[in-house]
C-alpha positions as CSV (number, residue, x, y, z in Angstrom):
1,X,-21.7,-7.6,10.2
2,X,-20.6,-5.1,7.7
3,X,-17.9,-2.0,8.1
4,X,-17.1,0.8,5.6
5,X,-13.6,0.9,4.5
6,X,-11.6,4.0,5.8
7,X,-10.2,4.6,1.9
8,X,-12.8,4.6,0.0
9,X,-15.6,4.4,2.2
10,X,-17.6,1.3,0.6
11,X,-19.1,-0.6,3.0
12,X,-17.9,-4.4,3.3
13,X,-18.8,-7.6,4.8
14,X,-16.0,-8.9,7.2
15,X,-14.3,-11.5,4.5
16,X,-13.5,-8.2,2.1
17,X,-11.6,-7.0,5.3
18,X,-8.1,-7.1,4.5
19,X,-6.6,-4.6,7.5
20,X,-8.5,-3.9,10.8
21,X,-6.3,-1.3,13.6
22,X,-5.8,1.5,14.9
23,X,-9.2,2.3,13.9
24,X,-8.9,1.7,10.7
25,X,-10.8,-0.4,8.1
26,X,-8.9,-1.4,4.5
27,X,-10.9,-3.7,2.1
28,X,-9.1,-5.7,0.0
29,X,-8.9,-3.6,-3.1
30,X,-7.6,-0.4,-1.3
31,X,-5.2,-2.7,0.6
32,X,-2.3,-2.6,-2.0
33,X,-2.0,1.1,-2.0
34,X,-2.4,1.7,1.4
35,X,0.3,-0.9,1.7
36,X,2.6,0.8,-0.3
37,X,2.1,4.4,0.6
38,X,2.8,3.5,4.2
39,X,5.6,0.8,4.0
40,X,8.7,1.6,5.7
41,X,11.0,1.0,3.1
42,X,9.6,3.3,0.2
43,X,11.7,5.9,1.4
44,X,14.9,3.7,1.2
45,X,13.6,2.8,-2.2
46,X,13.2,5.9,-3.5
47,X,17.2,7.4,-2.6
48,X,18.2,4.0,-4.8
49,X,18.6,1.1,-2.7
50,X,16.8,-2.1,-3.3
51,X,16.2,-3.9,0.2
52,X,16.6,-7.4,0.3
53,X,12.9,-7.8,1.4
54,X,11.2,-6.1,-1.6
55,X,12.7,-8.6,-3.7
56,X,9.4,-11.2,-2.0
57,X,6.7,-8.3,-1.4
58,X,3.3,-9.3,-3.2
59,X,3.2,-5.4,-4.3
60,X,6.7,-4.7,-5.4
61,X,4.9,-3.9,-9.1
62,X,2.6,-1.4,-7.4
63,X,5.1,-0.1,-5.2
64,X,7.5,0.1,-8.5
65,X,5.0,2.4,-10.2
66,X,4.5,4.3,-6.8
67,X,8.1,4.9,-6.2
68,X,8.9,6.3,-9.9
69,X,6.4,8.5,-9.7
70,X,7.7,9.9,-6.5
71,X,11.2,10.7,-7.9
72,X,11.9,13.7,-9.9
73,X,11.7,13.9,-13.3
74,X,14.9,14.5,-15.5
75,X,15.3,17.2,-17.6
């Protein structure tokens, strides 16, 4: 049985499934950034506070990266 991921549209055999709902399919490589785009606590993250939680998040170094490139640049 194989599905096509809803990100990049590859198709993938169940064990590269990392996230199945809602109808949606992620693989395991698009995972991460779906992760982080849609986590909960990026927007607490990007006003300055550090949540206790990120601290053990297997992505904290892709959602670091995400996060400043969401805040403004200084002038």
């Amino acid at each position: 049985m194989s599905f096509t991921c809803s990100v990049c549209g590859r198709r993938v055999s169940f064990w590269e499934v990392a996230y199945i709902g809602n109808s949606l399919v992620i693989c395991k490589n698009c995972y991460p950034e779906y992760y982080v785009k849609h986590c909960p606590l990026v927007r607490r993250r990007t006003s300055g506070e550090s949540p206790p939680s990120c601290n053990y998040c297997l992505y904290r170094s892709k959602c670091d990266e995400y996060v400043k490139g969401l805040q403004p640049k200084s002038r």
